[in-house]
PDB file of N, CA, C and O in Angstrom:
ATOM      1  N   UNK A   1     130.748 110.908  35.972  1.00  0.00           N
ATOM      2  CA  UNK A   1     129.414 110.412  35.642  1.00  0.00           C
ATOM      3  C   UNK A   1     128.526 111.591  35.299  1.00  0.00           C
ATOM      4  O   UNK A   1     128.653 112.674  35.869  1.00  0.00           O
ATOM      5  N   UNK A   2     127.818 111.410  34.558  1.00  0.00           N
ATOM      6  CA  UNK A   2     126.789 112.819  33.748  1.00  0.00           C
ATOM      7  C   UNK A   2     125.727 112.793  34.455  1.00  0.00           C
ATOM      8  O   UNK A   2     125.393 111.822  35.133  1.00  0.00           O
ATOM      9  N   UNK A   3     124.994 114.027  34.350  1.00  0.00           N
ATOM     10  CA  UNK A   3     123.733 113.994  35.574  1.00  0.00           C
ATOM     11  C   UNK A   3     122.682 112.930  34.578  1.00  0.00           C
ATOM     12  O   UNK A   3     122.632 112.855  33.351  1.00  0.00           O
ATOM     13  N   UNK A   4     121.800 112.080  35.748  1.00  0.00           N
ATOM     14  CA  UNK A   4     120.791 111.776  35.493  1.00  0.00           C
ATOM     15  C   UNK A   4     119.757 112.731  34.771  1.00  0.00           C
ATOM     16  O   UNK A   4     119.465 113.912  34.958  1.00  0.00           O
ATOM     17  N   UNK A   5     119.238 111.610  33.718  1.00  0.00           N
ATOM     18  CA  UNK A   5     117.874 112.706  33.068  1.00  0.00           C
ATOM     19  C   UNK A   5     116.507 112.434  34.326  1.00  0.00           C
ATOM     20  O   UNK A   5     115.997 111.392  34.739  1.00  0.00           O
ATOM     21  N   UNK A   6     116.293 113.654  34.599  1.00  0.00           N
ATOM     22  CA  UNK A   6     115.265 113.865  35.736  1.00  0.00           C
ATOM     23  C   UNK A   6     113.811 113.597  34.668  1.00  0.00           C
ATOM     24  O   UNK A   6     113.437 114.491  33.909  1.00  0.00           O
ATOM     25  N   UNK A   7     113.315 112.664  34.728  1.00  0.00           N
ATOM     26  CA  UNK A   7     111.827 112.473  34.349  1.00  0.00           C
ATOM     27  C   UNK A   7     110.824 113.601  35.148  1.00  0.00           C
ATOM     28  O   UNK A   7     110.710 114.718  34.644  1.00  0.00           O
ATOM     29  N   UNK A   8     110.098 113.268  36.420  1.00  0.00           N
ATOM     30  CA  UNK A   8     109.757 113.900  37.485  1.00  0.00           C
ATOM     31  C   UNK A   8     109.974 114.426  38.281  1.00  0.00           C
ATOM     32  O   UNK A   8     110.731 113.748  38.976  1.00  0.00           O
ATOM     33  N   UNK A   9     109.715 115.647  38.863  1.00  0.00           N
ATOM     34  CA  UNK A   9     110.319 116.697  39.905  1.00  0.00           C
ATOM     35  C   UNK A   9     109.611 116.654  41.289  1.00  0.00           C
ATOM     36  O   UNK A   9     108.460 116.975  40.994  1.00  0.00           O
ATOM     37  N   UNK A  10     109.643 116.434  42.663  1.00  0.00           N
ATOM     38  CA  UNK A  10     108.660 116.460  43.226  1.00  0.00           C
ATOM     39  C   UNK A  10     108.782 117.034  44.507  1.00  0.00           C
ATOM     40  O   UNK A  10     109.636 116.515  45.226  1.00  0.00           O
ATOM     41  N   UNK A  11     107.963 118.235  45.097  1.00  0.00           N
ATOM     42  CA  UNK A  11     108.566 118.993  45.671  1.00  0.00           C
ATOM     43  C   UNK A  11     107.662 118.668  47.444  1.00  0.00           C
ATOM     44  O   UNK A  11     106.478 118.823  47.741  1.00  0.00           O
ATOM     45  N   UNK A  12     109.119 118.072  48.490  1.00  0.00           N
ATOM     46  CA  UNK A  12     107.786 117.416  49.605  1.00  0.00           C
ATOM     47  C   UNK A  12     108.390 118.585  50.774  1.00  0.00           C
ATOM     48  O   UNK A  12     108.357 118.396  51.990  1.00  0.00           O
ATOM     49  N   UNK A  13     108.878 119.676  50.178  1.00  0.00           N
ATOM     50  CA  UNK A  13     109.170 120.508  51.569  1.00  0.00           C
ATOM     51  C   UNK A  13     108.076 120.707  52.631  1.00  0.00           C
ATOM     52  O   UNK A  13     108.269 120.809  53.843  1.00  0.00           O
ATOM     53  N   UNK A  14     106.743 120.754  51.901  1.00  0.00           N
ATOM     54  CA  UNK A  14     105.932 121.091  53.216  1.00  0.00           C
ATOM     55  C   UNK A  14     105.272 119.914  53.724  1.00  0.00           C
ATOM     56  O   UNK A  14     104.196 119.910  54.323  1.00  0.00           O
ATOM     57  N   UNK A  15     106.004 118.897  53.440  1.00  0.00           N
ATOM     58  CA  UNK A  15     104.969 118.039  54.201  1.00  0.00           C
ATOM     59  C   UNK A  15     105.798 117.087  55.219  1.00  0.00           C
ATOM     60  O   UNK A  15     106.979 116.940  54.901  1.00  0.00           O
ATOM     61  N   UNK A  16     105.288 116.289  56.614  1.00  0.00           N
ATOM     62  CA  UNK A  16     106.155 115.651  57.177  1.00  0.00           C
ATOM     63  C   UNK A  16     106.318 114.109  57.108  1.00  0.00           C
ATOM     64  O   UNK A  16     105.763 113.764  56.064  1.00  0.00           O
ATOM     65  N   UNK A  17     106.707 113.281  57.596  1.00  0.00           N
ATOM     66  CA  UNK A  17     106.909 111.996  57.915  1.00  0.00           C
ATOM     67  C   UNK A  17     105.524 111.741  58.240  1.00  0.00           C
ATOM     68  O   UNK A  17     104.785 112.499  58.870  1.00  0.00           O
ATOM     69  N   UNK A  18     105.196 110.466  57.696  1.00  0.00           N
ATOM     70  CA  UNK A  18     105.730 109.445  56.904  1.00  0.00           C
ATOM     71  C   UNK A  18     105.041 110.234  55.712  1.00  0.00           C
ATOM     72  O   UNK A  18     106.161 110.113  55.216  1.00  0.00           O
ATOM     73  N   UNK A  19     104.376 110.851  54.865  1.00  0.00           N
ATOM     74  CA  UNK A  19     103.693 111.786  54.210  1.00  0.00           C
ATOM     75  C   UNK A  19     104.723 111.727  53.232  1.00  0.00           C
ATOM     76  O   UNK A  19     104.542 111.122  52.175  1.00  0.00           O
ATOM     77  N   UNK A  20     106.039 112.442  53.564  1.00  0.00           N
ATOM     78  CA  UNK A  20     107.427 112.176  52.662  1.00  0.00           C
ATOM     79  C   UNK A  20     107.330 111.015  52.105  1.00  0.00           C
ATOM     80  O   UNK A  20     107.149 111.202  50.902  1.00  0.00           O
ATOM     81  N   UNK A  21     107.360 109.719  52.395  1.00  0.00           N
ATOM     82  CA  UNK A  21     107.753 108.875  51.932  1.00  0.00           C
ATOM     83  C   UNK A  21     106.768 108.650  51.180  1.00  0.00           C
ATOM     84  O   UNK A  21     107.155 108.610  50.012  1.00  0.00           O
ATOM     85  N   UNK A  22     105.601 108.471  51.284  1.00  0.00           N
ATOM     86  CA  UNK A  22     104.146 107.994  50.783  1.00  0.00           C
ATOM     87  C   UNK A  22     103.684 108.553  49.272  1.00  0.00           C
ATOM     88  O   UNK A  22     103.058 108.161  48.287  1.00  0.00           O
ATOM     89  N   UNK A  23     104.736 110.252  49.958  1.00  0.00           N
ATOM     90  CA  UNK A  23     104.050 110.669  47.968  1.00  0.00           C
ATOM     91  C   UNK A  23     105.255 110.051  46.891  1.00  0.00           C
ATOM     92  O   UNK A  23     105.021 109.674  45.743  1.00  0.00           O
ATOM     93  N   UNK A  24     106.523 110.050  47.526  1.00  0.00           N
ATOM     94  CA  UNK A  24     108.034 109.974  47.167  1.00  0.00           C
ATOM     95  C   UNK A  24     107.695 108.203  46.455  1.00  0.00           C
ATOM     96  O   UNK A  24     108.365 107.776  45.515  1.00  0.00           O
ATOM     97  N   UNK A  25     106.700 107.474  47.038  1.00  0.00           N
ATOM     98  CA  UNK A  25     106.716 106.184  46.347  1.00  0.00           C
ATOM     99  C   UNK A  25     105.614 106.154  45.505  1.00  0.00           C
ATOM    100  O   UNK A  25     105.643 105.285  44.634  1.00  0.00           O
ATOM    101  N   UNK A  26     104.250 107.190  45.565  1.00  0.00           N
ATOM    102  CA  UNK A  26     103.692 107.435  44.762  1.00  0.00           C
ATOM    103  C   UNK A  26     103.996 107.705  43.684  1.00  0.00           C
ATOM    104  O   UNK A  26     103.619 107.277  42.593  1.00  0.00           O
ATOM    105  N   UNK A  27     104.728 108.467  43.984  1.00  0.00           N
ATOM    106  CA  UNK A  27     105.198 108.934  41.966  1.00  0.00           C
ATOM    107  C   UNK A  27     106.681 108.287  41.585  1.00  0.00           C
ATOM    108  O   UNK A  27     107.342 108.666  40.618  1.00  0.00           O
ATOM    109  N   UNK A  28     107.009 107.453  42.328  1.00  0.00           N
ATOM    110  CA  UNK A  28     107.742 106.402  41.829  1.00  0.00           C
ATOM    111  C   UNK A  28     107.232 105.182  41.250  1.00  0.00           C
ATOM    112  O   UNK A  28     107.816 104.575  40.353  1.00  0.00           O
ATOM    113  N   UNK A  29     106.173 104.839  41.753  1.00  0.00           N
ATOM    114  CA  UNK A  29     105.123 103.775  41.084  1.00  0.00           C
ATOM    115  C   UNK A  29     104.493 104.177  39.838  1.00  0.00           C
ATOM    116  O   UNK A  29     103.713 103.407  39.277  1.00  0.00           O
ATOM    117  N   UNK A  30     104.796 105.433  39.312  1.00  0.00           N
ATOM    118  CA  UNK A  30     104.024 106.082  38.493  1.00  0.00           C
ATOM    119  C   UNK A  30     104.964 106.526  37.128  1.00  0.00           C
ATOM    120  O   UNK A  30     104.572 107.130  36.129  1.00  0.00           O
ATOM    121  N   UNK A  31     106.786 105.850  37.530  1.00  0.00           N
ATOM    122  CA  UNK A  31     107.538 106.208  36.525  1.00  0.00           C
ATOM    123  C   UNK A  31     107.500 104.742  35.915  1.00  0.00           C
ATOM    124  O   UNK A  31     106.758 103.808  36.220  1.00  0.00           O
ATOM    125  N   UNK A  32     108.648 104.817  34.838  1.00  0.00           N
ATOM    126  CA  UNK A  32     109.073 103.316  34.316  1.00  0.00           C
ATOM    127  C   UNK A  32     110.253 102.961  35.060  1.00  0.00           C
ATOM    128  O   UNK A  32     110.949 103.857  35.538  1.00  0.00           O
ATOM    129  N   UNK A  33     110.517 101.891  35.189  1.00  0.00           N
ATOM    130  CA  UNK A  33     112.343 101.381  35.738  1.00  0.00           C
ATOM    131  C   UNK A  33     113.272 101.688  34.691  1.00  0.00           C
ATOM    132  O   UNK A  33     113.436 101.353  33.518  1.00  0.00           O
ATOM    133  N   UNK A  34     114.078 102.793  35.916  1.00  0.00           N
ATOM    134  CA  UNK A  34     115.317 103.062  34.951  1.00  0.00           C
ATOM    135  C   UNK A  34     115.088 104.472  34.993  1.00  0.00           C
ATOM    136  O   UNK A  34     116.059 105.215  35.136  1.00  0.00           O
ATOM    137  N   UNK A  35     113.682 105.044  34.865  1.00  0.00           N
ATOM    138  CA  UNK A  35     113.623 106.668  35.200  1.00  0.00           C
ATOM    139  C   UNK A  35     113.772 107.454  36.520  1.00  0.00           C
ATOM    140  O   UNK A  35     113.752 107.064  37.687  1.00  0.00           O
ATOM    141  N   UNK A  36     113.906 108.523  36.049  1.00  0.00           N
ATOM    142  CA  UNK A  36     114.811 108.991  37.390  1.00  0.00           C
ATOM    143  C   UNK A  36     113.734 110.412  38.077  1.00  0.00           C
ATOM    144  O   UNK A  36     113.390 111.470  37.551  1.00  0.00           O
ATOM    145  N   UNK A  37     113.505 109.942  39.176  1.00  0.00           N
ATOM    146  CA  UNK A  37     112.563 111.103  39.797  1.00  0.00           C
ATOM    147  C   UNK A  37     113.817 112.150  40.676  1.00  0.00           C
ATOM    148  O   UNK A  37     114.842 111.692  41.181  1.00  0.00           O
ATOM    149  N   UNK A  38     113.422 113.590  40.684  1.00  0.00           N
ATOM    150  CA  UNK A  38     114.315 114.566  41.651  1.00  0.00           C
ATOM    151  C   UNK A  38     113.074 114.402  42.724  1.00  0.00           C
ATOM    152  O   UNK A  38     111.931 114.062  42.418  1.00  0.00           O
ATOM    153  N   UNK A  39     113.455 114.654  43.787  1.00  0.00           N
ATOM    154  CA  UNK A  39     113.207 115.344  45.338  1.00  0.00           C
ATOM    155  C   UNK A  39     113.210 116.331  45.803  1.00  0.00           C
ATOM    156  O   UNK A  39     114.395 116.457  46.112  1.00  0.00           O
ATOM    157  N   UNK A  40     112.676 117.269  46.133  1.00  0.00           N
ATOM    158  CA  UNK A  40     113.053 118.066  47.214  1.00  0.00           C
ATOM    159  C   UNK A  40     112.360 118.211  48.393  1.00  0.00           C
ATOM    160  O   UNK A  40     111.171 118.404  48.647  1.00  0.00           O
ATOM    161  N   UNK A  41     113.606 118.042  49.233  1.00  0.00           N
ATOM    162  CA  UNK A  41     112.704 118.076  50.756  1.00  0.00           C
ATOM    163  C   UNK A  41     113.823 118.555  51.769  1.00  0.00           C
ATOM    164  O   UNK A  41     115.003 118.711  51.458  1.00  0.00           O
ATOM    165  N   UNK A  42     113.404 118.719  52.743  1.00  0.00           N
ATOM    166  CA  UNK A  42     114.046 118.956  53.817  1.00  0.00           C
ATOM    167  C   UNK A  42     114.774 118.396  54.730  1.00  0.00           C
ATOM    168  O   UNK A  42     114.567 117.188  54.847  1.00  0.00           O
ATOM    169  N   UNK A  43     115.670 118.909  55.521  1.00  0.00           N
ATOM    170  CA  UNK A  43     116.680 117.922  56.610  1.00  0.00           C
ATOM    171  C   UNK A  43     115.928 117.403  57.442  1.00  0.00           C
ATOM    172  O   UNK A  43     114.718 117.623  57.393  1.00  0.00           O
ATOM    173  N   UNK A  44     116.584 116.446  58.570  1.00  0.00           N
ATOM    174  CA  UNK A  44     115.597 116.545  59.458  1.00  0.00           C
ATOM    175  C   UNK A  44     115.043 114.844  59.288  1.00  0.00           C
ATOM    176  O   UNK A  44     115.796 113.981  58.833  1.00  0.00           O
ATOM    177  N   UNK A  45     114.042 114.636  59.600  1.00  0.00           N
ATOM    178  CA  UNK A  45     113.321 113.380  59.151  1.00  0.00           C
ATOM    179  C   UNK A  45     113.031 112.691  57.789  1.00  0.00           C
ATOM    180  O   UNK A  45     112.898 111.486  57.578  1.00  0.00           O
ATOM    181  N   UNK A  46     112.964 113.693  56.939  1.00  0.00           N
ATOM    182  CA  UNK A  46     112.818 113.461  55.643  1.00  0.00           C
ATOM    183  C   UNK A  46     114.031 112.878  55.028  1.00  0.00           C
ATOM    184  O   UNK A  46     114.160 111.742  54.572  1.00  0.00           O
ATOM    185  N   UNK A  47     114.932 113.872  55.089  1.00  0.00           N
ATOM    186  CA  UNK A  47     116.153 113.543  54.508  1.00  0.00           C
ATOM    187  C   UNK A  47     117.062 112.355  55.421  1.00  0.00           C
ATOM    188  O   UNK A  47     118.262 112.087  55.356  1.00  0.00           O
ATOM    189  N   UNK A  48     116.055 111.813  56.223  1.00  0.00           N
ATOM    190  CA  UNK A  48     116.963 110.621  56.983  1.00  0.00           C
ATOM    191  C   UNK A  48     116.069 109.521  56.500  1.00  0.00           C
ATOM    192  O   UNK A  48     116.497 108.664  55.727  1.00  0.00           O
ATOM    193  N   UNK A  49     114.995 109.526  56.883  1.00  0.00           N
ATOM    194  CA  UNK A  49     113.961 108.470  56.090  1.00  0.00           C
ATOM    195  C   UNK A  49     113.758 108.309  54.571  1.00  0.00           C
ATOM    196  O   UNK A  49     113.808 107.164  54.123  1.00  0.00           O
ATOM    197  N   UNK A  50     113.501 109.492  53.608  1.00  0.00           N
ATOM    198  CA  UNK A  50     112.678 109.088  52.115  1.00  0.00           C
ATOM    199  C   UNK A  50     114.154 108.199  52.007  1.00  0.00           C
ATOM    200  O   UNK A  50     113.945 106.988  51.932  1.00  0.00           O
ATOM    201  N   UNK A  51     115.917 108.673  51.981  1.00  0.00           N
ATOM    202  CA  UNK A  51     116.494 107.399  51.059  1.00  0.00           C
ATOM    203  C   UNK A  51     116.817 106.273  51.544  1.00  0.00           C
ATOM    204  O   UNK A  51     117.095 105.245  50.926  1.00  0.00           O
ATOM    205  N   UNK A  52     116.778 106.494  52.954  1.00  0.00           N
ATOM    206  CA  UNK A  52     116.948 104.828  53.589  1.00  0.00           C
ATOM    207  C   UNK A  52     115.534 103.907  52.823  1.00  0.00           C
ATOM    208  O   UNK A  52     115.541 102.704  52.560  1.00  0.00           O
ATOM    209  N   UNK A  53     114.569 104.735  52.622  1.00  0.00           N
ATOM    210  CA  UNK A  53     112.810 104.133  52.604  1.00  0.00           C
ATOM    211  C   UNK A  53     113.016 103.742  51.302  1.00  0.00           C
ATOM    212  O   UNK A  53     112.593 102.626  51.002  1.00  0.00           O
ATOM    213  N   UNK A  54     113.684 104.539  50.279  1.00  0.00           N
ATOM    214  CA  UNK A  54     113.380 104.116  48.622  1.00  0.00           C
ATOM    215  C   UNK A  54     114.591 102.723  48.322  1.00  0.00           C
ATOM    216  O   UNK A  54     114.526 101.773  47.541  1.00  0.00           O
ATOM    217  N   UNK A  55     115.678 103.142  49.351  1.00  0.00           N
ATOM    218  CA  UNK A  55     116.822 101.786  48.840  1.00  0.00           C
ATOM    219  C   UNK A  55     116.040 100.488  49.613  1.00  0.00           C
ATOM    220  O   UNK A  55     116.189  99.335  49.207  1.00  0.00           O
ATOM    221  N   UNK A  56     115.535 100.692  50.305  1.00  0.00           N
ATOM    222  CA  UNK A  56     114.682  99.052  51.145  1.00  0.00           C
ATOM    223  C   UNK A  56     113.444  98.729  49.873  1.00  0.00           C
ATOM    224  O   UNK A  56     112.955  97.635  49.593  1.00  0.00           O
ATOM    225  N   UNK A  57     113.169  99.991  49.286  1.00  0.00           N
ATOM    226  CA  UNK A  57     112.311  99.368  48.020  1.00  0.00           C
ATOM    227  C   UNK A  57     112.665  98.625  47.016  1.00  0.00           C
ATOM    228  O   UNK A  57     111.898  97.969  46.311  1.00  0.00           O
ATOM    229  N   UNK A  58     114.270  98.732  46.879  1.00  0.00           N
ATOM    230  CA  UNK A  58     114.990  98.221  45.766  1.00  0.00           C
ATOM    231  C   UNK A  58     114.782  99.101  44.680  1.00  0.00           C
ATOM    232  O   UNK A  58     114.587  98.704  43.531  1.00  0.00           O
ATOM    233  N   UNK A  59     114.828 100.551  45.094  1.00  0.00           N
ATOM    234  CA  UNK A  59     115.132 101.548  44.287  1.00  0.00           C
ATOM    235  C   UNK A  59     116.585 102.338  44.218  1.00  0.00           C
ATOM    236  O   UNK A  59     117.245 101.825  45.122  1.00  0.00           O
ATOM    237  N   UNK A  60     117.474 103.455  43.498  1.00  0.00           N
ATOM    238  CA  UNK A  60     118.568 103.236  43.745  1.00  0.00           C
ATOM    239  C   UNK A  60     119.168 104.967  43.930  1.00  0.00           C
ATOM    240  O   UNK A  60     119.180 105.579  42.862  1.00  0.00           O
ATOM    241  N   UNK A  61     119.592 105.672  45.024  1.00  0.00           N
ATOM    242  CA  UNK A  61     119.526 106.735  45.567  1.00  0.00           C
ATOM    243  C   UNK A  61     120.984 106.788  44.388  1.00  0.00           C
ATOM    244  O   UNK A  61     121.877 105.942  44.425  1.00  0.00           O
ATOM    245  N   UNK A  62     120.951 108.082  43.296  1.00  0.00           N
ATOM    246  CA  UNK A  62     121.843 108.578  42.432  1.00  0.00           C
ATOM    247  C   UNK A  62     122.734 109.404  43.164  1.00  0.00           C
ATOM    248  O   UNK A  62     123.957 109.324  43.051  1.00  0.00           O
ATOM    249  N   UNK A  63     121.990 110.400  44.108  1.00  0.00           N
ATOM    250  CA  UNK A  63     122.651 111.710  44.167  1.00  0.00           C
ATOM    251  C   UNK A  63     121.837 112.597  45.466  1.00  0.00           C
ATOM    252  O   UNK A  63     120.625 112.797  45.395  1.00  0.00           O
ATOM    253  N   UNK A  64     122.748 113.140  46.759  1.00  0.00           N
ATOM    254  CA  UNK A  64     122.031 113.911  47.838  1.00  0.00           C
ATOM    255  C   UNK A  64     122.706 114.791  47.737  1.00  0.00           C
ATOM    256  O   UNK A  64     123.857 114.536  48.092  1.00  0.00           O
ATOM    257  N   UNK A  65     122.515 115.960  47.340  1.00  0.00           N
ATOM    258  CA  UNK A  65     122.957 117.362  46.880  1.00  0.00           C
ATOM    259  C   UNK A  65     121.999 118.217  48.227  1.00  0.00           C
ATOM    260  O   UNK A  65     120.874 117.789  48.484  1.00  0.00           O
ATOM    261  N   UNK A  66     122.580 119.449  49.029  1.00  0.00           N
ATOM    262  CA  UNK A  66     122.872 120.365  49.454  1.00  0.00           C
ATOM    263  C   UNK A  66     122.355 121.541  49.200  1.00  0.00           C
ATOM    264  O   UNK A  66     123.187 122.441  49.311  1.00  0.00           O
ATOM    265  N   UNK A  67     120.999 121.982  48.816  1.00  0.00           N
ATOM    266  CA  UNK A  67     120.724 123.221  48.120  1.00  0.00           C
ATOM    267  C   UNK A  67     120.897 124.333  48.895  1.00  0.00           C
ATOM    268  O   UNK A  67     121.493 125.229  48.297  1.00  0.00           O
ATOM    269  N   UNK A  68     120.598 124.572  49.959  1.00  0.00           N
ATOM    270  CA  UNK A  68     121.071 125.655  51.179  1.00  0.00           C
ATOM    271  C   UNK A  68     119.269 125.791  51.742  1.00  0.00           C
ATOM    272  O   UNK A  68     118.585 124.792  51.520  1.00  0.00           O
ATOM    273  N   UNK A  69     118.623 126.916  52.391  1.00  0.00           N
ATOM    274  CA  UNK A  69     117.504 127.035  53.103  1.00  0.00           C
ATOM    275  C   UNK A  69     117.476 125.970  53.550  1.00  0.00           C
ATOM    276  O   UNK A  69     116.263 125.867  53.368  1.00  0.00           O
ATOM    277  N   UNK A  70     117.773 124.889  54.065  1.00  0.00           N
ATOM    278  CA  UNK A  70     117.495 123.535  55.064  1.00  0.00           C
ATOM    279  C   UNK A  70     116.935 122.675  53.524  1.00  0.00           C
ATOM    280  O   UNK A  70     115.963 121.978  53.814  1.00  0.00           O
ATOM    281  N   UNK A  71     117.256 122.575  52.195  1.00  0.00           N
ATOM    282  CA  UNK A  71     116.318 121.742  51.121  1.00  0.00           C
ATOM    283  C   UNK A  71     117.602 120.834  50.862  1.00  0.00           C
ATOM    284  O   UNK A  71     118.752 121.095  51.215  1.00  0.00           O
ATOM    285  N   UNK A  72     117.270 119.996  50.345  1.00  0.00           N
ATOM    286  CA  UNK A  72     117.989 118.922  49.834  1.00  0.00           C
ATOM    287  C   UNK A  72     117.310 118.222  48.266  1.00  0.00           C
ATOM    288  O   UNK A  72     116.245 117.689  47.953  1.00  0.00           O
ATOM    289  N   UNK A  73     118.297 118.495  47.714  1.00  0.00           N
ATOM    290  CA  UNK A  73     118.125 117.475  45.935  1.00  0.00           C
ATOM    291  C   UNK A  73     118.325 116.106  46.110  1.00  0.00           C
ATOM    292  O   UNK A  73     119.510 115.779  46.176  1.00  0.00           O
ATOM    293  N   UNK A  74     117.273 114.970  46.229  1.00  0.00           N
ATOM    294  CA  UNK A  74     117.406 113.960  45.870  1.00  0.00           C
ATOM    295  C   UNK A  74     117.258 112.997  44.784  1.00  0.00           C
ATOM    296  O   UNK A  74     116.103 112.615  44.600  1.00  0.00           O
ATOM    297  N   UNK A  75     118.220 112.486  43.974  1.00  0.00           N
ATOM    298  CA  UNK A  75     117.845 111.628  43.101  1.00  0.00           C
ATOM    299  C   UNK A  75     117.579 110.390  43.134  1.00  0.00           C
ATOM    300  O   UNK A  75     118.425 109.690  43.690  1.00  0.00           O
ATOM    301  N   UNK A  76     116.554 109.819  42.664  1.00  0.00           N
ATOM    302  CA  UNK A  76     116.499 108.292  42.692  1.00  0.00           C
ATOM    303  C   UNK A  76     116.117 108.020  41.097  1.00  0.00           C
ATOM    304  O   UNK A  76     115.567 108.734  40.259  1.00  0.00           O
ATOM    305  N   UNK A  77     116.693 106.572  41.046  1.00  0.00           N
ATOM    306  CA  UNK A  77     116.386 106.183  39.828  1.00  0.00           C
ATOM    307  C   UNK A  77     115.333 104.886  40.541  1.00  0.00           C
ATOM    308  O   UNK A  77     115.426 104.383  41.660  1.00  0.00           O
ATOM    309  N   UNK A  78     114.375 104.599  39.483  1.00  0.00           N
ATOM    310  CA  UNK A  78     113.386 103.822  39.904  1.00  0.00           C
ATOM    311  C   UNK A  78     114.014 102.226  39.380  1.00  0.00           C
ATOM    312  O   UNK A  78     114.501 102.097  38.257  1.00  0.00           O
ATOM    313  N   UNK A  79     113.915 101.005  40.416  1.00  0.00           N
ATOM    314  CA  UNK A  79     114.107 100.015  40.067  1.00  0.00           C
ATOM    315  C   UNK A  79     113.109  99.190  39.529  1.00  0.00           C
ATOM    316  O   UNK A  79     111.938  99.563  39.456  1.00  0.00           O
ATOM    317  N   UNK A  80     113.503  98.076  39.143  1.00  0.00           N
ATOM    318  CA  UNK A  80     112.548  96.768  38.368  1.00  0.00           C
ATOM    319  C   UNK A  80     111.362  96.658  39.194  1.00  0.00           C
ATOM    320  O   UNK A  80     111.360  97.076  40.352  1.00  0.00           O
ATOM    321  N   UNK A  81     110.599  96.248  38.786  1.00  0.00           N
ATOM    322  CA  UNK A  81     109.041  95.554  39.580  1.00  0.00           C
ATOM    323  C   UNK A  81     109.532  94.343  40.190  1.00  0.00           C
ATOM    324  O   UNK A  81     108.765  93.612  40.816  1.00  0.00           O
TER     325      UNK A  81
END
């Protein structure tokens, strides 16, 4: 499978729970369905909550990639209204 085209980049390392999730659906409300926002955030709470939080939206987690310093690449593609 070929990488997703990343529309938006959005970077929530410094911020915590629920804060993660809040901007992570902000600028998901802010793409079209079908576009694909990246993530980056951290282990820990974030990376246990934003993709459980975006698939209960009926949004659709592509890809949890490993960057090293404690960050994590998340992809989501944004679902239908």
């Amino acid at each position: 499978m070929s990488e997703a085209t990343v529309k938006e980049v959005l970077d929530i390392t410094g911020d915590t729970c629920p804060i993660t999730f809040v901007k992570t659906k902000i600028k998901l409300e802010q793409l079209e369905p079908g576009e694909v926002l990246e993530v980056i955030l951290r282990g820990g709470e974030p990376l246990q909550n934003v993709p459980r939080s975006v698939k209960s939206e009926g949004h659709q987690v592509l890809k949890l990639e490993q960057l090293g310093d404690g960050r994590y690449k998340l992809l989501i593609r944004r679902g239908a209204d």
